[in-house]
C-alpha positions as CSV (number, residue, x, y, z in Angstrom):
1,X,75.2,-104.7,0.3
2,X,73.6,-106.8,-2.8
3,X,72.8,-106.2,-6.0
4,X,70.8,-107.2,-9.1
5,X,72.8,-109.0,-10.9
6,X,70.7,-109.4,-14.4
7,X,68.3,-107.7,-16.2
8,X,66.6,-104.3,-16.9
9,X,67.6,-103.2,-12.9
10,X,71.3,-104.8,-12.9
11,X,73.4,-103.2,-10.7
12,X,70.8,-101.6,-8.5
13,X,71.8,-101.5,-4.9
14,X,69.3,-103.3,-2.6
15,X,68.8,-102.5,0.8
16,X,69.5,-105.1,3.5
17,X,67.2,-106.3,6.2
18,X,69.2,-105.4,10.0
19,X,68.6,-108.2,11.4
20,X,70.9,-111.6,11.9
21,X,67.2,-113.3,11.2
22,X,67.4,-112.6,7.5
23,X,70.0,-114.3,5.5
24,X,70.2,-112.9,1.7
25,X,71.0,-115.6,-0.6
26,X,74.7,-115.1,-1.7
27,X,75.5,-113.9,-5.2
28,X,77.3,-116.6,-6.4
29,X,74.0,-119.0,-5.5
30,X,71.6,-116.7,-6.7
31,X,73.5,-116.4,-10.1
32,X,73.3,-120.2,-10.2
33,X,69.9,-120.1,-9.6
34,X,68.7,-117.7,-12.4
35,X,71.2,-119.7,-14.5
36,X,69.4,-122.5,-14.1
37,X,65.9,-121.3,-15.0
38,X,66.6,-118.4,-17.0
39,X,64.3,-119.8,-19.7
40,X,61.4,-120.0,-17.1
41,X,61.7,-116.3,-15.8
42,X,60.4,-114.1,-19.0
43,X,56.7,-113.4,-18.1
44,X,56.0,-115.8,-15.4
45,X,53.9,-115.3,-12.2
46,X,56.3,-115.4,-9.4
47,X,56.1,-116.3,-5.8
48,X,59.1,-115.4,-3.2
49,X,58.4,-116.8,-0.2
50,X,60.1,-116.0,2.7
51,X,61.5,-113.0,1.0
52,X,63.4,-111.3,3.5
53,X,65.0,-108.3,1.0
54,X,62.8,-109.3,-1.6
55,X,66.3,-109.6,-3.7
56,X,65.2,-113.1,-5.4
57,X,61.7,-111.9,-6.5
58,X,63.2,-108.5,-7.5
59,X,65.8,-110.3,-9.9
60,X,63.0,-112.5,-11.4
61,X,61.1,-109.3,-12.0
62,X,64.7,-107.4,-13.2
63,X,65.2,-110.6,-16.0
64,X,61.3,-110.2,-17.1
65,X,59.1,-112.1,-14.9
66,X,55.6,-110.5,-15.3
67,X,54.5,-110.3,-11.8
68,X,55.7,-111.2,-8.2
69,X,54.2,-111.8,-4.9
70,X,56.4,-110.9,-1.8
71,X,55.3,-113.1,1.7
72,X,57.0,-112.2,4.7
73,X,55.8,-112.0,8.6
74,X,59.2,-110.1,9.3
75,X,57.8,-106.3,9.4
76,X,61.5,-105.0,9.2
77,X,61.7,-107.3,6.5
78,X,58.2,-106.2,4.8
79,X,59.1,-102.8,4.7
80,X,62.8,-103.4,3.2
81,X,60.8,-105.0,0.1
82,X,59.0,-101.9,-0.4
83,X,62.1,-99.8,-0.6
84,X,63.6,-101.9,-2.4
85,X,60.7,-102.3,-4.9
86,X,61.0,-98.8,-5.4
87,X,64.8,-98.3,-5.7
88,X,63.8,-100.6,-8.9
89,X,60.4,-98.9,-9.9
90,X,59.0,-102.2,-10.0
91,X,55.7,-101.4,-7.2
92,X,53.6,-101.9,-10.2
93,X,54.6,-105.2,-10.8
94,X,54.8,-106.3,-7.3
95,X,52.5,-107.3,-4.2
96,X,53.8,-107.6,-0.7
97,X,52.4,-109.4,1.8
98,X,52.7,-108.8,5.5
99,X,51.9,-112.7,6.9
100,X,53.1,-115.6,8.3
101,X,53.6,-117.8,5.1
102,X,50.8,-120.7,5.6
103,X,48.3,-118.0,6.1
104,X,49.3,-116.1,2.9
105,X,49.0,-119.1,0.5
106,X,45.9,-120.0,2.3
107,X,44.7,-115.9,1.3
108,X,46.2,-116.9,-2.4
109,X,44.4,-120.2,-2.8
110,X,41.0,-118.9,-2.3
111,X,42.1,-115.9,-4.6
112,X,42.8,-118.4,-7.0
113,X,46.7,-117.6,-7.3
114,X,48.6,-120.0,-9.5
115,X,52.2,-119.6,-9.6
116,X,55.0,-120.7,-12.7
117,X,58.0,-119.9,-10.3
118,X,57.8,-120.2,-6.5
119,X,60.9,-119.3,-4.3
120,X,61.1,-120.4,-1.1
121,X,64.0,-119.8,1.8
122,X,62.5,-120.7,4.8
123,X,64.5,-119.8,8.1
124,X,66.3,-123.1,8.6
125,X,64.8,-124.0,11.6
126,X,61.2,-123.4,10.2
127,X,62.2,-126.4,7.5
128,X,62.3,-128.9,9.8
129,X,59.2,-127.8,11.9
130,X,56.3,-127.0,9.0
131,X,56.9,-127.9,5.8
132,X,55.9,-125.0,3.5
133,X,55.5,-127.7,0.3
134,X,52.3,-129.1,1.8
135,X,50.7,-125.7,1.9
136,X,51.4,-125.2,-1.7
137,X,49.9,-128.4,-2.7
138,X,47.0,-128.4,-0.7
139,X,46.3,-124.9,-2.1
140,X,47.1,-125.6,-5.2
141,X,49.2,-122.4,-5.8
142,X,52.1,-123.9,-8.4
143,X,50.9,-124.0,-12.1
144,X,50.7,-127.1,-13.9
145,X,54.4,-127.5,-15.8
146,X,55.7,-124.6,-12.7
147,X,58.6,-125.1,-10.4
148,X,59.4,-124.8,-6.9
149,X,62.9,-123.6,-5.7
150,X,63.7,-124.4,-2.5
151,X,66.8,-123.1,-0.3
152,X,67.9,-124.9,2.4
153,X,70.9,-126.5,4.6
154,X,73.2,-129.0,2.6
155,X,72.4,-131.4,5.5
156,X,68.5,-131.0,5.5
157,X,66.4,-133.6,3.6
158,X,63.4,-132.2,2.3
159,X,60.3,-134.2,2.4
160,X,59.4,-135.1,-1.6
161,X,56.3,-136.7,-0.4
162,X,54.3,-133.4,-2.2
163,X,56.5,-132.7,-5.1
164,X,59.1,-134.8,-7.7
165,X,62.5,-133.4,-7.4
166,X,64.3,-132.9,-10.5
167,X,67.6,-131.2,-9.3
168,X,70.0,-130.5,-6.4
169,X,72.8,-128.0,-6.2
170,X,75.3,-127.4,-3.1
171,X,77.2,-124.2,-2.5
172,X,78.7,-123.5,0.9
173,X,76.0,-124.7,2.9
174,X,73.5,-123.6,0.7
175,X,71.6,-126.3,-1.5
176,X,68.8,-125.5,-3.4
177,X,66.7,-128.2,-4.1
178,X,64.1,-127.7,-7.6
179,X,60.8,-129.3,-7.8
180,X,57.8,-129.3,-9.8
């Protein structure tokens, strides 16, 4: 079981994806997370990539992010979102994507999407075979001044060749690595 842990929907019980493929993003990292850019949440245009429960854009909505886009291939995934959009009455607020992640920012780009926050927790694998960042820059998704959160394995490198990194933290074997 998680939870949101800040915000207008704290304490709201989201619904888990069953499936080994979908690893939520511990509480103890995701409170590290929105401690880290808690001044960056309140009515910013969010992206959650690879969103699996949909727990990281649902707490950026919960702390008073304006909007959020949900990508996910994962149907099982897809519709675990939705329900757990609605546990939080947040639908209105929300858009949820059923498609592999290059082809939804490809969609976004030509919309003309720009993003302040963009999550992304790529399967681990996936990291080291396609590197989501270049999508994002060659679309030109991120908003000038946004950031990029990216989780990944405390022994993978990502490639800063697209974006400057500004900070690292390690829990477990969990590192999230922010960009912009």
């Amino acid at each position: 079981m998680i939870r949101v842990i800040g915000g207008a929907f704290r304490g709201r019980r989201l619904k888990i994806v069953p499936s080994p493929l979908v690893r939520p993003m511990p509480a103890k990292l995701k409170e590290a997370l929105f401690n880290i850019i808690q001044d960056k949440v309140k009515g910013a245009f969010v992206l959650d990539g690879f969103a699996g429960t949909g727990s990281i854009g649902i707490e950026a909505l919960s702390r008073g992010a304006d909007k959020a886009v949900f990508i996910d291939e994962y149907y099982p995934a897809v519709k675990t979102v939705k329900v757990n959009l609605a546990r939080c009455e947040a639908e209105g607020r929300a858009r949820v994507m059923h498609k592999e992640f290059n082809r939804a920012v490809i969609q976004l780009g030509k919309e003309k999407a720009g993003f302040d926050l963009i999550f992304l927790d790529p399967p681990y694998k996936l990291l080291e075979e396609r590197n989501p960042l270049k999508v994002i820059e060659k679309r030109k998704v991120l908003k000038k001044g946004g950031m990029i959160i990216l989780r990944h394995f405390f022994k993978t490198v990502p490639d800063q060749k697209y974006f400057g990194l500004i900070r690292t933290i390690t829990i477990g074997d969990d590192t999230l690595s922010f960009f912009h």
